[in-house]
C-alpha positions in Angstrom: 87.6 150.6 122.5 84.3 151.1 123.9 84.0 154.5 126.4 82.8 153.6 130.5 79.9 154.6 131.7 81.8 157.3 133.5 83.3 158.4 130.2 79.8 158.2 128.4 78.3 160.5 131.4 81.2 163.3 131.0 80.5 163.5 127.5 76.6 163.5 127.7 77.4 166.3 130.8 79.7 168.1 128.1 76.8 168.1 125.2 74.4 169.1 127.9 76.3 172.1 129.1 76.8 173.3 125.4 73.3 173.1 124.9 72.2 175.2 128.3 75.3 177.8 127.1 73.6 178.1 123.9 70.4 178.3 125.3 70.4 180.6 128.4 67.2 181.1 128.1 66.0 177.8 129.1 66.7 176.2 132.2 67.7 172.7 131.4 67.9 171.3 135.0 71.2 170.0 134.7 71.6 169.6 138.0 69.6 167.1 138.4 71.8 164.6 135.6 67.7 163.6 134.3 69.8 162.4 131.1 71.7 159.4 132.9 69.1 157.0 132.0 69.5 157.5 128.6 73.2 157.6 128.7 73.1 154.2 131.1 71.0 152.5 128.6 73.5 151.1 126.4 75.1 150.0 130.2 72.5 148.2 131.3 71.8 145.7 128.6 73.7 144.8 125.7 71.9 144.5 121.7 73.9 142.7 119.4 75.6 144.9 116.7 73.0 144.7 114.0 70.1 145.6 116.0 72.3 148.2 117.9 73.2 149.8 114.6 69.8 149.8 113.7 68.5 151.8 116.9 71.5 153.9 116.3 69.8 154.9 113.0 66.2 155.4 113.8 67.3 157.7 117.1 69.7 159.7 114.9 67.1 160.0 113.0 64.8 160.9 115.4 66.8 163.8 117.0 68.4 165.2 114.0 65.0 165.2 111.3 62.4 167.3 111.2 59.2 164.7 110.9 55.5 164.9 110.8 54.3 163.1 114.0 53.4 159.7 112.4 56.9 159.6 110.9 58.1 160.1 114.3 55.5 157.8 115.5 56.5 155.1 112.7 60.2 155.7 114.0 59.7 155.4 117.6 57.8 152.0 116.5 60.7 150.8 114.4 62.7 151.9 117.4 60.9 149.9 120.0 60.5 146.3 117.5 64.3 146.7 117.9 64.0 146.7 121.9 61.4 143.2 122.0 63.9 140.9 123.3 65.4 143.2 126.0 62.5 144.0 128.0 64.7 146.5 130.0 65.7 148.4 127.6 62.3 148.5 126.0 61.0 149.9 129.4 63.8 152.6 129.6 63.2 153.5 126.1 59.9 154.1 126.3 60.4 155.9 130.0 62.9 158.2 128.1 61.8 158.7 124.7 58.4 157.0 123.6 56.6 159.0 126.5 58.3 162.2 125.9 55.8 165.0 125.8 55.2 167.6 123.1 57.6 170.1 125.2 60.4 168.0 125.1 60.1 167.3 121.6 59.8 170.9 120.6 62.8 171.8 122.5 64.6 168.7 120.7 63.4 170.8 117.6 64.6 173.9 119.1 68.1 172.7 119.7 68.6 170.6 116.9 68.0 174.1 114.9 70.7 176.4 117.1 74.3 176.2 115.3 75.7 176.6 118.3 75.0 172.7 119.3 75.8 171.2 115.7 72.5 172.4 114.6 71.5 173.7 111.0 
């Protein structure tokens, strides 16, 4: 059974704590819930299965690879072709992760590393 947005944001808040906790050091804002978008987007419009599963793949792959930047580049590209007929989500995607700058990606890095978040 698919989880409610209200489900999917108490899980996201869950993750998000877990990462602050294992990262005292850095103050991830949380306050501010800056990671609803990304939890909404799956909300907002729906992809069919297929192309879902695919952007499914190339984010996990995304947050949980290292990658030279035009592999990530290459990905985020895959990512987006994905996105082309839900203009939407295409624009919430690139808000969120396309235009990320270098910081956030190094602390994607950073916590993707820490085994206290599932990292290696």
């Amino acid at each position: 059974m698919a989880k409610s947005r209200e489900e999917t944001h108490a899980e996201w808040a869950k993750h998000m704590q877990a990462a602050q906790k294992a990262n005292p050091e850095t103050d991830g804002k949380l306050d501010t819930e800056w990671w609803k978008p990304a939890a909404d987007l799956g909300f907002d419009d729906q992809l069919d299965e297929q192309a879902y599963a695919k952007m499914n793949e190339r984010l996990t792959k995304l947050f949980t690879e290292d990658m030279a930047p035009a592999d990530k580049e290459k990905t985020l590209q895959e990512a987006r072709e994905y996105l082309k007929d839900h203009p939407k989500l295409l624009q919430s995607f690139d808000d969120i992760i396309t235009k990320a700058t270098p910081g956030v990606w190094s602390t994607v890095n950073s916590l993707r590393k820490n085994p206290g978040i599932g990292g290696k």
